[in-house]
Wavefront OBJ file of the C-alpha trace (Angstrom):
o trace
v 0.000 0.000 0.000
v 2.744 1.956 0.581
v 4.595 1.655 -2.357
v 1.478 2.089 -3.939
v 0.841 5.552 -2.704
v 4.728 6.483 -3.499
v 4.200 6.054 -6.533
v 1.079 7.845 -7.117
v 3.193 10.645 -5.329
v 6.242 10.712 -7.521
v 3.672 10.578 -10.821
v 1.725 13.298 -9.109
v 4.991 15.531 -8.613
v 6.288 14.389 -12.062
v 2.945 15.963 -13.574
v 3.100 19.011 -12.127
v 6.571 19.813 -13.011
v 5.388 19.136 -16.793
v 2.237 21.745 -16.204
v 4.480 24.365 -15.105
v 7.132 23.456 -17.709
v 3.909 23.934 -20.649
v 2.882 27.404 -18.447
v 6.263 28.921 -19.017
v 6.824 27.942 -22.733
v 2.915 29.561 -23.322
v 3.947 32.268 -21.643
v 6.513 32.468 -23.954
v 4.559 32.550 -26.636
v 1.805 34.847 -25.913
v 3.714 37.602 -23.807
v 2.123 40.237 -21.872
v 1.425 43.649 -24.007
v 3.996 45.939 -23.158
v 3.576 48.760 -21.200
v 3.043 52.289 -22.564
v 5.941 54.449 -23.977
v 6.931 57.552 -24.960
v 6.118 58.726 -28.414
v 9.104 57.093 -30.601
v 10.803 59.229 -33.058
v 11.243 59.068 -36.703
v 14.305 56.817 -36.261
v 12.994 54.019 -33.685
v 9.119 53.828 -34.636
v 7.676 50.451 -31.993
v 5.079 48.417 -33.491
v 1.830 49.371 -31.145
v 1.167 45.787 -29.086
v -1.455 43.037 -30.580
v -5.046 44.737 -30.464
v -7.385 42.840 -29.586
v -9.434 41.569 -32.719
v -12.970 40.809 -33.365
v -13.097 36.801 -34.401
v -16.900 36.401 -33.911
v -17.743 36.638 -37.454
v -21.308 37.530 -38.297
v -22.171 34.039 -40.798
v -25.202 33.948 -42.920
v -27.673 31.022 -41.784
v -29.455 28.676 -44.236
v -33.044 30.358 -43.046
v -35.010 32.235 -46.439
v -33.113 35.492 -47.526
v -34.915 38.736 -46.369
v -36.899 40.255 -49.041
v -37.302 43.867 -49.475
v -40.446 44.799 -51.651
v -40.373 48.400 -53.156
v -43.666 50.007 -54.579
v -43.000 53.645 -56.250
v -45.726 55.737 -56.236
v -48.234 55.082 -59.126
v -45.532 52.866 -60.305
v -43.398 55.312 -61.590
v -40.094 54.432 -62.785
v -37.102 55.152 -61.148
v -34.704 57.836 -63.197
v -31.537 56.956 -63.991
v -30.258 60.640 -62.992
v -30.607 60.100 -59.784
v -33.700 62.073 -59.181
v -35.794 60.679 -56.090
v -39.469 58.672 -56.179
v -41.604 58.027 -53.481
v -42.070 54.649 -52.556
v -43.434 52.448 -49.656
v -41.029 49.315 -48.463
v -42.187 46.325 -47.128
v -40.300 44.103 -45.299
v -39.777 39.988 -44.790
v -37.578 38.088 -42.533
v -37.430 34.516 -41.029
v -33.966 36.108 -39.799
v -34.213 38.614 -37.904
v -38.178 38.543 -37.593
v -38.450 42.024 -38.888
v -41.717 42.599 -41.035
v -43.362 45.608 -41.895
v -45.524 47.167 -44.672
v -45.643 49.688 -46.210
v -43.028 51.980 -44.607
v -42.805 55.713 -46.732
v -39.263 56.122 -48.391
v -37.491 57.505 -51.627
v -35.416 55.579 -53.921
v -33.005 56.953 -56.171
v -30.307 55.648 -58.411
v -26.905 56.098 -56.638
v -22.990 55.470 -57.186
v -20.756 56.384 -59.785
v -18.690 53.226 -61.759
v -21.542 51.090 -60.644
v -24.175 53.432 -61.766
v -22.334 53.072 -65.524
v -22.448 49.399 -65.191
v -26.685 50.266 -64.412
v -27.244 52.244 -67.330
v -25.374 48.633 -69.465
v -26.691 46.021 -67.853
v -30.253 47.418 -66.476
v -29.559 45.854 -62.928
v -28.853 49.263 -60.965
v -27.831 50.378 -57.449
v -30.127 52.344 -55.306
v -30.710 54.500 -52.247
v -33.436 53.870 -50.176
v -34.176 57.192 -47.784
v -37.147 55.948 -45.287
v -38.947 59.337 -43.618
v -38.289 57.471 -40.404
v -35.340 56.070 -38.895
v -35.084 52.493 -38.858
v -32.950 49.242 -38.258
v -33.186 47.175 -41.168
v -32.730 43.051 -40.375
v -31.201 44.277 -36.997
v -27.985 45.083 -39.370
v -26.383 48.265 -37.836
v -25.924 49.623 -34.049
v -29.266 52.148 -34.650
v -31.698 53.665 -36.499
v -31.007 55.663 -39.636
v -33.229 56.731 -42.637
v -30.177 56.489 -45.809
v -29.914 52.608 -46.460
v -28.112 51.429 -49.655
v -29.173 48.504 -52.256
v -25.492 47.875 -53.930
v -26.204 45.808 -57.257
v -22.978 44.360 -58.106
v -22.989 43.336 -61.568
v -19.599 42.984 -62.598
v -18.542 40.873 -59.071
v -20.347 37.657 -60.184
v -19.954 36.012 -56.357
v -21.688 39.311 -55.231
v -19.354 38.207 -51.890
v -16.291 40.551 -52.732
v -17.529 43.724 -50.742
v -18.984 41.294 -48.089
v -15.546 40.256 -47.328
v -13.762 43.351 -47.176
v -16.073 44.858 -45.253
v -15.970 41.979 -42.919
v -12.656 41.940 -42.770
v -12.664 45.807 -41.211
v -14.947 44.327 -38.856
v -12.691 42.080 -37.792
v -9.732 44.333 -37.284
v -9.288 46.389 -34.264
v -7.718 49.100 -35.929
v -10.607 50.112 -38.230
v -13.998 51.826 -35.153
v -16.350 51.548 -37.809
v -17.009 49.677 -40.927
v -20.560 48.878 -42.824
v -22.822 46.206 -41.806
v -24.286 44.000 -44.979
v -26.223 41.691 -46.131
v -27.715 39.818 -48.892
v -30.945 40.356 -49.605
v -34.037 39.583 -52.304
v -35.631 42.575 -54.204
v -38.718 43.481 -55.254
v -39.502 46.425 -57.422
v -43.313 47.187 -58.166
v -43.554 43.597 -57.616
v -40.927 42.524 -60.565
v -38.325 40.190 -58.892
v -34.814 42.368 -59.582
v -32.868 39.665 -58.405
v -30.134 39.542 -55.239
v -28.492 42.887 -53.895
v -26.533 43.879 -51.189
v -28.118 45.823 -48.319
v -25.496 48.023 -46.651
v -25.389 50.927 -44.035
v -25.014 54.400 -46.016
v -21.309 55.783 -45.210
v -22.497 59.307 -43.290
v -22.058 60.728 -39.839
v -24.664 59.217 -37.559
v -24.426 58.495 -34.005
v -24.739 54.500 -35.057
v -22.260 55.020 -38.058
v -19.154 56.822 -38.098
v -19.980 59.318 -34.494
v -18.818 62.380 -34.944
v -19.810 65.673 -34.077
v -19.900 67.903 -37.502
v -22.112 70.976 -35.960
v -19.770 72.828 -34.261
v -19.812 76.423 -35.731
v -15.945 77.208 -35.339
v -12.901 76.748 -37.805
v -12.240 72.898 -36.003
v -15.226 70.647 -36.600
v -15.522 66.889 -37.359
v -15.403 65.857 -40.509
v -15.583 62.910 -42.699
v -13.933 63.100 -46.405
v -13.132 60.615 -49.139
v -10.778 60.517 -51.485
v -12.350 61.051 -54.756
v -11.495 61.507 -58.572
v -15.166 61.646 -59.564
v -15.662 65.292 -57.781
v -17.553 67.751 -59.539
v -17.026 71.969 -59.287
v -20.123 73.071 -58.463
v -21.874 69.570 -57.258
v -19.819 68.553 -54.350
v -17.535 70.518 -51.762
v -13.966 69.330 -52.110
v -10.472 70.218 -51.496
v -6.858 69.216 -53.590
v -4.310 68.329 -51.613
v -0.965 67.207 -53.198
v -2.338 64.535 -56.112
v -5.500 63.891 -54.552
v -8.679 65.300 -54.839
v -10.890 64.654 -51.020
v -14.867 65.202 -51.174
v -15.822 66.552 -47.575
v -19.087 64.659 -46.736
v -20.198 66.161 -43.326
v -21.743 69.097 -42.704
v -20.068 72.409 -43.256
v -20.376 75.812 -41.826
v -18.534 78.237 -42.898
v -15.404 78.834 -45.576
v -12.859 78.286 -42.261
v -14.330 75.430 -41.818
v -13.003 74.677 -45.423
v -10.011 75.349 -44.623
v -8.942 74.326 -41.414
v -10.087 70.444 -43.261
v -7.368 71.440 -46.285
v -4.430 72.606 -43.813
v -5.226 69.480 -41.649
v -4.947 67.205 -44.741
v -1.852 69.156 -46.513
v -0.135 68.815 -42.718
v -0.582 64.801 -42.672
v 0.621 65.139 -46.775
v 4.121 66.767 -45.511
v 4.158 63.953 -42.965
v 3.446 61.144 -44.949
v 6.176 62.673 -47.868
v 8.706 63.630 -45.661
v 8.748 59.819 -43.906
v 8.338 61.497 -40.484
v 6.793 59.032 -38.031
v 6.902 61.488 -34.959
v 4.306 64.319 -36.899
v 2.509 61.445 -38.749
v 1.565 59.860 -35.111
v 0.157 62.994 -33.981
v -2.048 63.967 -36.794
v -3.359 60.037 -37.513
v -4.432 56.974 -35.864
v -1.602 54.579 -36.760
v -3.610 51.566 -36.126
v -6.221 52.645 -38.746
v -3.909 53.906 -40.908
v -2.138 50.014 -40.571
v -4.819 47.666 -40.795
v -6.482 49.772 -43.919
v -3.175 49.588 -45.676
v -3.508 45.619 -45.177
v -6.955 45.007 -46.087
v -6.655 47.456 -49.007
v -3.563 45.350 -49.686
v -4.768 41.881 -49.232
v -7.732 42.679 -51.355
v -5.413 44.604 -53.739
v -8.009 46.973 -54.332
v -8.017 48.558 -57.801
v -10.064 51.888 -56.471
v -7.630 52.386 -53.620
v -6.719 55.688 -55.035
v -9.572 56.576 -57.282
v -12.268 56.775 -54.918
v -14.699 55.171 -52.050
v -11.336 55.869 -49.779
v -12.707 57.189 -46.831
v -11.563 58.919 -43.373
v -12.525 60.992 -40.628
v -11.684 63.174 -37.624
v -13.546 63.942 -34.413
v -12.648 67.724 -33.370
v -8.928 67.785 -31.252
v -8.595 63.593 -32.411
v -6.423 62.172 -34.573
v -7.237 61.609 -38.732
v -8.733 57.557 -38.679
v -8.688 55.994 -42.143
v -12.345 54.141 -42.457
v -14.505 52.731 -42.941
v -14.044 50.408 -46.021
v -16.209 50.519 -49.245
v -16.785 49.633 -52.689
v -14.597 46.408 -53.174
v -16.476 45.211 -56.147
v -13.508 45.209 -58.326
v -10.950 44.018 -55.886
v -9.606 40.351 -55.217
v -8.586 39.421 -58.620
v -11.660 41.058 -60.453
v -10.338 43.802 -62.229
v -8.260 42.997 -65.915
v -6.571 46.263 -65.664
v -4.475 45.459 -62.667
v -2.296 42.526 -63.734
v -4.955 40.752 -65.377
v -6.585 39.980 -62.132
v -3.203 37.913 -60.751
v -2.737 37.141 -57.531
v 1.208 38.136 -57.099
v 2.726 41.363 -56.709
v 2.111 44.201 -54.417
v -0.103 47.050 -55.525
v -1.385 49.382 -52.861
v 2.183 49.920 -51.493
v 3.730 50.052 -54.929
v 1.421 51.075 -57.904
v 1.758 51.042 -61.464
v 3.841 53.459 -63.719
v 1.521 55.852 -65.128
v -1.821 54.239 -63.521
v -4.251 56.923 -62.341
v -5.697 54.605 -59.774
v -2.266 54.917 -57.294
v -2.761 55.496 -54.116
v -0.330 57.990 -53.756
v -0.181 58.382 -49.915
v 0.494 54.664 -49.454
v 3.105 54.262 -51.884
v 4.997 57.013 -50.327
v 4.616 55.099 -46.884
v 5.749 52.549 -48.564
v 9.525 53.714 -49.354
v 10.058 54.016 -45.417
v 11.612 50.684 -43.925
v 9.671 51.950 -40.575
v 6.347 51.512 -42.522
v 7.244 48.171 -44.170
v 8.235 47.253 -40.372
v 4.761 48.212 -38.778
v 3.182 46.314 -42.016
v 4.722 43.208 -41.530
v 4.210 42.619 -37.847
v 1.062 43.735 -38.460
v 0.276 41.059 -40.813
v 1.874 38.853 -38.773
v -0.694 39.182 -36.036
v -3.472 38.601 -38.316
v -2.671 36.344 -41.027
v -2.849 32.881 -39.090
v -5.812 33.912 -36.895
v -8.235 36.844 -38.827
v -7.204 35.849 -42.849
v -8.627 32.103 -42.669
v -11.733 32.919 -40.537
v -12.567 35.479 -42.889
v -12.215 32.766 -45.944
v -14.514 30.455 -44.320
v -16.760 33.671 -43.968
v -16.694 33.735 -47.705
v -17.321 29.877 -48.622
v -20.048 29.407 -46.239
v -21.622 32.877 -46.952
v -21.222 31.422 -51.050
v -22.828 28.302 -49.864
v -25.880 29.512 -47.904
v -26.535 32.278 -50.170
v -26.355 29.845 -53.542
v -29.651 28.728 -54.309
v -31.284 32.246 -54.044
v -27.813 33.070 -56.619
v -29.530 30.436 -59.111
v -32.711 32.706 -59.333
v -30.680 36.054 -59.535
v -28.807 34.725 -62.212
v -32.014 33.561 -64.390
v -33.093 36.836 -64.220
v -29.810 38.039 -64.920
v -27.837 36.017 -67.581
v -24.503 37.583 -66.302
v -22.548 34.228 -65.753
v -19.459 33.983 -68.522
v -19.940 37.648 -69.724
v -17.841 40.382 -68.926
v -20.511 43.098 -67.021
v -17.476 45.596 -66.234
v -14.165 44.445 -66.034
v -14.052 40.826 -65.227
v -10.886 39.138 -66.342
v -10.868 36.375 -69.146
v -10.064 33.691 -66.686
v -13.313 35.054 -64.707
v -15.361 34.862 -68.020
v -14.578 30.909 -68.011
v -16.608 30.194 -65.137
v -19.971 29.347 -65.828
v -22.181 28.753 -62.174
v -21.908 30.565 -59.374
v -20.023 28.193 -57.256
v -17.273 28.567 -59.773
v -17.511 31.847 -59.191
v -17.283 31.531 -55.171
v -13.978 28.426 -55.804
v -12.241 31.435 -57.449
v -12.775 33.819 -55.096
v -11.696 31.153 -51.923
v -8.541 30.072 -53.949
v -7.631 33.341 -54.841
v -8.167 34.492 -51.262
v -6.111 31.877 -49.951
v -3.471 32.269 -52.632
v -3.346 36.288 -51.734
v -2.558 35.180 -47.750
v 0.392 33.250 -49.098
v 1.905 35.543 -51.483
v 1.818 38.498 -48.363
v 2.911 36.038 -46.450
v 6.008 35.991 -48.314
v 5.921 39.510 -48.688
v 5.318 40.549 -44.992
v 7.852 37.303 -43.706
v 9.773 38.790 -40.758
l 1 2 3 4 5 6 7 8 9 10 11 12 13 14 15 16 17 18 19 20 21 22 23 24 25 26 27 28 29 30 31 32 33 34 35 36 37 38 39 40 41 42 43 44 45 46 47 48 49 50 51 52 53 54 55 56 57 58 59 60 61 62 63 64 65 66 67 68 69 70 71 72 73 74 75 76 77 78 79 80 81 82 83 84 85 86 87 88 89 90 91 92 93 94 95 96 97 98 99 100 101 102 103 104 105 106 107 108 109 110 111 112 113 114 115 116 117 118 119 120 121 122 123 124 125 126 127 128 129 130 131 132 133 134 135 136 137 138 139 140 141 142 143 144 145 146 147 148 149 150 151 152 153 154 155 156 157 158 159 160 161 162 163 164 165 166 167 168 169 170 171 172 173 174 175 176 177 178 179 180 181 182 183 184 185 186 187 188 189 190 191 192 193 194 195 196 197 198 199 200 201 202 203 204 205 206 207 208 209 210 211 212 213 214 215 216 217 218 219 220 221 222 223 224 225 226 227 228 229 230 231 232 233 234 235 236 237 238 239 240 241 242 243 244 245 246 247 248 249 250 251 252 253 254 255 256 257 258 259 260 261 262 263 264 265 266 267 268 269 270 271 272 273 274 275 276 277 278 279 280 281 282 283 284 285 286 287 288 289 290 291 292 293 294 295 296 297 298 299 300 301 302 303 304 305 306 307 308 309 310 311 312 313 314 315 316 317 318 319 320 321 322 323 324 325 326 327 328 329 330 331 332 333 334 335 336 337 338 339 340 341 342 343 344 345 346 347 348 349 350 351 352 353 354 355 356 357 358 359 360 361 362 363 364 365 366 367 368 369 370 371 372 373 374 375 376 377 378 379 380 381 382 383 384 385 386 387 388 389 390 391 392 393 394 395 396 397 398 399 400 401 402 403 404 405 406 407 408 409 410 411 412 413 414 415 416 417 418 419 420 421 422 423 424 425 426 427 428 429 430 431 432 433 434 435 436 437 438 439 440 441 442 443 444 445 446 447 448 449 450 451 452 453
C-alpha cells in the first residue's frame, strides 16, 4: 500500500513539473502587451502591441433570404439621374423577424462606376431614404433613414464587398465599418434579383460618431478621397495629387479650410517619412490595418475613390470605414490581369491613375514596411482564414437564391465591367465563389512571403 501511494506521489509531482514546464513555454509565446511608452521618433518607430481583434464573425444562416419589396408611387419608374421617387417598403424576414408594410421612403439611383455598369446592364444600385429612422434586419448599431441597395454586376460572387467589409470588422484598428447583407428585391412587384443591403457611409451616431455641428474653424469631418468630384456639385479640397470630397456638414469657408491645412499637414508627414508628426495627426492603427486590407484585397479603387476617413474635433485623422470592393480580389483585368502576385497598394503602377499615392509614399520608409509586416503577422494565421470560411459558407448559404438572380440576370461567362478572361470561363456561381476562396487563400500566401519577418 505503501509503495502504492509512493508512486502515485512521484507521478503526481512528475505531472506538475510538466504543467508548469507547458505554463512557461505559453507564456513564452503569448507575452504580456507591453507597457506604454513615450512617443518614438522618426528613427525608432515600436510596433503598437497586438489589439485585440474581433473573431466572432457575423455568418449567414441557411433560413429564407430577407426580401425587401419596393412600390414607387403610381408605379413610376425610377430615373436613372438620380432624381428621387416616393415609394413604400415592405419588409420579410425569417432572420431577424423584422416585417413591416408599407413603410414611406425615396429611392433613387446612386454610385458612380456602378451606376455606368446600371445604365449597361439594367440591374442598378439604389438608395433607399425611409422618412423614419429604422434598423433594417437588426444590421447596424441604430436607427437611420439612408440605407443602400449595392447591385454588383460585374462581381459575379456578389461576396467581394462582403468580405472586405468583414474583414474591417474584424480588425481592431478600423472603429467603424458597414454592416451587410444579402438580400431579395422586389420592385413594383418585378423580382430584380439579389443585392446587397449596406449601411449608407455618413455621420450618424450608429455610423461613423462624430460631431460635424460645431460652428468654429475645427469641426468633425468625414472626407473621401475622390477623382469623380464635380465643381459646383460637391464641396472638395486638392491636396498634393489627390482630390478629397468633404461629406459632413459644413459651416462656414474656415471650416473649409482648417479640413485642407489638416490634410496638406498629414501630406508633408506622410512625404517627408516622419513618423513622430505622422503619429500625432493620424491613428496609426487605422492607418495600418487599412493599408492591409486594401492590400490583401489589392483593391483597384484604392486611389480613385470610395477611400474614406474621418476626424472627431482635437482627435487624430482615422482611415475608415471600407467601401466599394467590387472590383478588388482578382476582379479587375486592368491590374495585372486579375493575378494574384505582386504588391499594388504599397507600390502602384507606372503611369496608372488609380495609385494610391499616400500609401506608396509610406511605402519607401523601412519603418512603414516594419509596422506592415508585424502587423500582418498578427493577423494572417488567426483573422485571414476565418474570414475565408466567412466567404465559402456565406457562397454556400446564399447559392440557391444566386440560381434565381442569375435567371433573371444572364450575367454568368460575360464580362458586365471588367471581369478578367479567366473570370469569363466560369460558368455557375459556385465557380464563381472556388475562385474567389482560392484566390483568397493564394493572396494570404503571397503576403505572407511579402510581410515574412
Amino acid at each position: 500500500m505503501k509503495r502504492t501511494l509512493c508512486i502515485w506521489a512521484a507521478l503526481l509531482a512528475l505531472l506538475c513539473t510538466m504543467l508548469t514546464a507547458c505554463q512557461k513555454n505559453t507564456a513564452k509565446e503569448t507575452p504580456k502587451d507591453p507597457p506604454p511608452k513615450e512617443e518614438p521618433s522618426a528613427e525608432q518607430p515600436t510596433v503598437p502591441p497586438p489589439p485585440q481583434d474581433n473573431y466572432d464573425i457575423p455568418l449567414y444562416t441557411n433560413e429564407k433570404t430577407p426580401i425587401i419589396r419596393i412600390r414607387t408611387e403610381d408605379g413610376k419608374r425610377v430615373p436613372s439621374n438620380k432624381s428621387e421617387v416616393i415609394c413604400h417598403v415592405s419588409l420579410e424576414s425569417s432572420v431577424s423577424g423584422q416585417n413591416a408594410i408599407g413603410l414611406p421612403a425615396t429611392i433613387r439611383v446612386r454610385g458612380n462606376g456602378s451606376l455606368a455598369v446600371g445604365h449597361s446592364t439594367g440591374k442598378y444600385p439604389y438608395k433607399l431614404k425611409f422618412d423614419s429612422p429604422i434598423n433594417l434586419f437588426d444590421l447596424g448599431q441604430g436607427n437611420a433613414k439612408d440605407w443602400v441597395l449595392l447591385a454588383h454586376a460585374g462581381d459575379q460572387t456578389m461576396l467581394r464587398d462582403y468580405a472586405a467589409k468583414t474583414l474591417g470588422d474584424l480588425l481592431s484598428g478600423i472603429p467603424y465599418s458597414p454592416n451587410t447583407r444579402l438580400v431579395t428585391v422586389y420592385l413594383n412587384d418585378e423580382y430584380i434579383g439579389i443585392y446587397e443591403l449596406t449601411e449608407q457611409v455618413e455621420v450618424q451616431k450608429c455610423r461613423i460618431d462624430i460631431n460635424d455641428s460645431l460652428t468654429g474653424e475645427e469641426n468633425g469631418f468625414l472626407v473621401e478621397l475622390d477623382n469623380y468630384a464635380e465643381e459646383g456639385e460637391d464641396v472638395f479640397v486638392t491636396v498634393g495629387r489627390s482630390t478629397f470630397t468633404i461629406k459632413s456638414d459644413i459651416h462656414s469657408d474656415e471650416q473649409i479650410a482648417f479640413i485642407q491645412e489638416y490634410l496638406e499637414d498629414v501630406n508633408t508627414a506622410i512625404y517627408k517619412g516622419d513618423y513622430r508628426k505622422l503619429g500625432s495627426l493620424v491613428d496609426m492603427k487605422s492607418l495600418l490595418d487599412m493599408y492591409l486590407l486594401q492590400e490583401y484585397a489589392k483593391n483597384i479603387d484604392a486611389g480613385w475613390s470610395s477611400f474614406y476617413m474621418y476626424r472627431e474635433a482635437g482627435g487624430k485623422l482615422i482611415f475608415a470605414p471600407p467601401w466599394d470592393f467590387d472590383l478588388a480580389f482578382g476582379n479587375d483585368m486592368r491590374l495585372d490581369n486579375g493575378a494574384v502576385e505582386d504588391l499594388y497598394i504599397g507600390t502602384g503602377r507606372n503611369d496608372f491613375m488609380q495609385n494610391h499615392h499616400w500609401y506608396i509614399a509610406l511605402y519607401e520608409n523601412d519603418w512603414f514596411r516594419d509596422l506592415a509586416a508585424k502587423r500582418w503577422a498578427q493577423i494572417s494565421d488567426t483573422l485571414i482564414p476565418r474570414l475565408i470560411d466567412a466567404v465559402r459558407q456565406t457562397g454556400a448559404s446564399i447559392a440557391p437564391d444566386m440560381e434565381n438572380n442569375y435567371k433573371r440576370w444572364n450575367f454568368l461567362g460575360k464580362r458586365q465591367h471588367q471581369e478578367p478572361n479567366q473570370i469569363l470561363k466560369l460558368k455557375t456561381y459556385w465557380d464563381h465563389v472556388n475562385y474567389l476562396v482560392e484566390w483568397m487563400e493564394a493572396r494570404k500566401e503571397i503576403l505572407d512571403a511579402e510581410f515574412a519577418l
